[in-house]
C-alpha positions in Angstrom: -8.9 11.7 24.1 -9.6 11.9 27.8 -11.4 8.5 28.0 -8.3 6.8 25.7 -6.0 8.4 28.4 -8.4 7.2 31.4 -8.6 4.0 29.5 -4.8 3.5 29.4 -4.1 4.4 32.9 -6.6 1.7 34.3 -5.1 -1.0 32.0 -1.2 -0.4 33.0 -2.5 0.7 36.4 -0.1 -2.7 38.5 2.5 -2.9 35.9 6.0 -1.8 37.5 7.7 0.5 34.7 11.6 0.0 35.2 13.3 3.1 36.1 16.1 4.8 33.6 18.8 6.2 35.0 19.8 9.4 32.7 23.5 9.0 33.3 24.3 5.5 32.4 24.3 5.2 28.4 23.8 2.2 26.8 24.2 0.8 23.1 21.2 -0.2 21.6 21.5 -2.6 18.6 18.5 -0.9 16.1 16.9 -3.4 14.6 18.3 -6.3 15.7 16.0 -9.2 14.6 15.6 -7.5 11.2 17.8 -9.6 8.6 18.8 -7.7 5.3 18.0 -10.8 3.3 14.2 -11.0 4.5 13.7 -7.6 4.3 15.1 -7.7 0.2 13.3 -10.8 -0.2 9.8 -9.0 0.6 10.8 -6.3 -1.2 10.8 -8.4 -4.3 7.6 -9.9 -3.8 6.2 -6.8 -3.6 7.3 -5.0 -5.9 6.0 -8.8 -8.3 2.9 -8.5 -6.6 2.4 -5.0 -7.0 4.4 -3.3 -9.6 2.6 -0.3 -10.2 2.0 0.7 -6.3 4.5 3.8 -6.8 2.5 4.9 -9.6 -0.7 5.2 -8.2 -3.1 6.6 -8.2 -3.5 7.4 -11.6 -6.0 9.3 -13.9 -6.4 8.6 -17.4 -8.9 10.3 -20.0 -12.3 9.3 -17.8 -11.3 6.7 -15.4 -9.0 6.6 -12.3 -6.7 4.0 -10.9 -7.1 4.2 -7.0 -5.7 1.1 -6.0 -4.4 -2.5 -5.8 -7.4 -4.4 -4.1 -4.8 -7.3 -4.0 -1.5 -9.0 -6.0 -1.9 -7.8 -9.6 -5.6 -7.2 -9.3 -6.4 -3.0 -9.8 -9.4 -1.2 -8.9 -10.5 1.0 -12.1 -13.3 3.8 -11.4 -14.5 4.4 -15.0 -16.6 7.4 -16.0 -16.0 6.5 -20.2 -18.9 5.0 -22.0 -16.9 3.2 -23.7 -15.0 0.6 -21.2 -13.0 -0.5 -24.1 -11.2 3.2 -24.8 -10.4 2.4 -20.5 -8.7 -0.6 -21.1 -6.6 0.2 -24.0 -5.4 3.8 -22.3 -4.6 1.4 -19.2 -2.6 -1.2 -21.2 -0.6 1.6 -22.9 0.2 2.7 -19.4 1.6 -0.6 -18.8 3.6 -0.7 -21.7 5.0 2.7 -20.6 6.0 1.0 -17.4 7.4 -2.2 -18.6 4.2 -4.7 -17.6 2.9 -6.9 -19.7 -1.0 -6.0 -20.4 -2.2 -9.5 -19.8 -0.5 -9.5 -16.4 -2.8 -7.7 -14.3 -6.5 -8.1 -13.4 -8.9 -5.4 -13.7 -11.7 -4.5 -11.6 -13.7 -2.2 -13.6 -16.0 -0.6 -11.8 -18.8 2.0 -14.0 -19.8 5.6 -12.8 -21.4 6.6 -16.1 -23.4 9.9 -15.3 -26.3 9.9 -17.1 
């Protein structure tokens, strides 16, 4: 933590920091690049690309959804045998949640103990 400190101080070391004086108050606009529109419109691609990110992670009877690894693409850690039994409990949990079961791509990856 020191060295990060020491670190910092040597980089900033000849910039000139503008002074504040406490009793002027000024209006600062929050946000004010930020347009509503964009910030819906990437909220909506998101939650296409992704529709299940609130839900996770989720266990199921021998396997466990972590993650997305990327748009409609899940990471599935399966302890089953049977892979099949993983993939229909997943697809009923889609149904549950209003996705179609063809709509996402699994990435299945076994950790069978022996």
């Amino acid at each position: 933590m020191v060295i990060v400190m020491i670190g910092i101080k040597i980089a900033y070391k000849d910039v000139e920091w503008e002074t504040v004086d406490e009793n002027k108050s000024e209006i600062v606009e929050e946000n004010p690049s930020v347009d509503s529109g964009q910030v819906a419109e990437e909220e909506i691609n998101l939650m296409r690309d992704y529709p299940l990110w609130e839900k996770l992670p989720y266990s199921g009877d021998g396997f466990t959804i972590q993650r997305y690894e990327g748009e409609l693409t899940l990471m599935v850690e399966n302890r089953n045998e049977e892979v099949l039994e993983t993939i229909k409990e997943i697809n009923s949990w889609f149904l549950e949640n209003n996705i179609a079961t063809d709509s996402h791509r699994l990435i299945i990856t076994n950790q069978v103990e022996d």
